[in-house]
N, C-alpha and C positions, 0 to 999 in steps of 0.2 A: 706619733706626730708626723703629718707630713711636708709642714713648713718650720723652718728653722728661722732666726732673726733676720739674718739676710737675707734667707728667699722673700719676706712679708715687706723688709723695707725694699727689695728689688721689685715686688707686686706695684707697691704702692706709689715709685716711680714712674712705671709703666703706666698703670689703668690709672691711676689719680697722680697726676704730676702739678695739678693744679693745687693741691696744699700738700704734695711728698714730704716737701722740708719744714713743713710744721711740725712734723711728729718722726722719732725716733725708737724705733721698736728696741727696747732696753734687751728684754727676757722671755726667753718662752720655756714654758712648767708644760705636763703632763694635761694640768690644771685652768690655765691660762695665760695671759701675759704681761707684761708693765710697758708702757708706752706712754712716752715724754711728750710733750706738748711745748716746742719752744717759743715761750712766749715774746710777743713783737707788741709793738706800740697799737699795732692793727686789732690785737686781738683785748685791747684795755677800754673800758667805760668810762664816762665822769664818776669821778671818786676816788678813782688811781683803784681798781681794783681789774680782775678780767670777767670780763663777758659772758651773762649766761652761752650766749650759742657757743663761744669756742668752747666755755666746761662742757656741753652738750656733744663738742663733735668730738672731744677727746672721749667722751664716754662712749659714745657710738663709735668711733673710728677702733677704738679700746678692744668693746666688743666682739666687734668682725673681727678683726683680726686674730681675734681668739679663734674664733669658728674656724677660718681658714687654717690656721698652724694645723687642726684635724683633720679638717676634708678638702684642702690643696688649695689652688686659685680658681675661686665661685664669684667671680665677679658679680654677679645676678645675685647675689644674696642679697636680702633688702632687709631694712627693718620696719616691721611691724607694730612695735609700740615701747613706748619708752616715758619711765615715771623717773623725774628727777627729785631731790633734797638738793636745795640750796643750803648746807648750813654752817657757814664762817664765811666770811671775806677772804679771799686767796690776796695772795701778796702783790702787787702789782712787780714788776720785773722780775716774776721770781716763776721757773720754767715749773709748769703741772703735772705730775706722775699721777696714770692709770694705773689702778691693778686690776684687770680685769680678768672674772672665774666664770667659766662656764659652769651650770648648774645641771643642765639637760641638754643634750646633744643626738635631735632625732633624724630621721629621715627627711620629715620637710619641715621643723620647726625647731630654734635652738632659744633655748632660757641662759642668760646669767645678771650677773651684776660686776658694779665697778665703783671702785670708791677710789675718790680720787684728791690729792694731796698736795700743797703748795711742798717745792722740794725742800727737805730739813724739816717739814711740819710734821709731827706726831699723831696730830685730828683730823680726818677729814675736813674738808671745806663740800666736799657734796659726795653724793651715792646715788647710785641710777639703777634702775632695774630693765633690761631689755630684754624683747624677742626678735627676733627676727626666722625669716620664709627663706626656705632652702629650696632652689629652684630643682626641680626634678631632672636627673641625669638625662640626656637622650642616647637614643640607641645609635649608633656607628657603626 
């Protein structure tokens, strides 16, 4: 592992300080990591429920930050594709855990998944599956 909880939420400060404090890097595994999504008024639809995009970018935010905990701070790492399931109503005021696994972890391309959880819920409310492009090192 070469990012620990801190270093990912100090990352994400830094390079992304435009939604930093939306999300809280819970736990990093060997595996991957749990990352909280505090939810705001901002991130709610009509219906009182939250928003596919913010389930989306806790999934994607989720994601990456997996990768990194591996291979350091890759800003450049982008995602390539990502299949969501919408399936419950997540709670409205009620903050969303990540748990995101990496599945494949290559040279320029990383596989996993993320199911993700109204907090105290037992079911899912959606699962995402993503790739993402590992930009290639340069020489120094």
């Amino acid at each position: 592992m070469k990012m620990n909880a801190a270093d990912l939420q100090a990352f994400l400060a830094q390079d992304f300080p435009q939604v930093a404090d939306d999300f809280r890097v819970e736990e990093v595994t060997d595996s991957g990591v749990r990352v909280r999504l505090r939810v705001q008024d901002r991130h709610l639809r009509p219906g009182g429920t939250v928003s596919g995009p913010s389930i989306f970018a806790l999934a994607d935010v989720g994601l990456y930050l997996a990768i990194l905990s591996q291979i350091g701070p890759v800003a450049l790492a982008v995602t390539t594709n990502c299949a969501i399931d919408f399936m419950r109503k997540p709670e409205a005021g009620v903050d969303l855990i990540a748990e995101a696994r990496l599945l494949k972890l290559g040279r320029v391309l990383a596989v996993g998944d993320v199911l993700l959880f109204s907090e105290g819920g037992l079911q899912p409310v959606a699962r995402a599956s993503l790739t993402y492009s590992i930009p290639p090192k340069t020489q120094g």
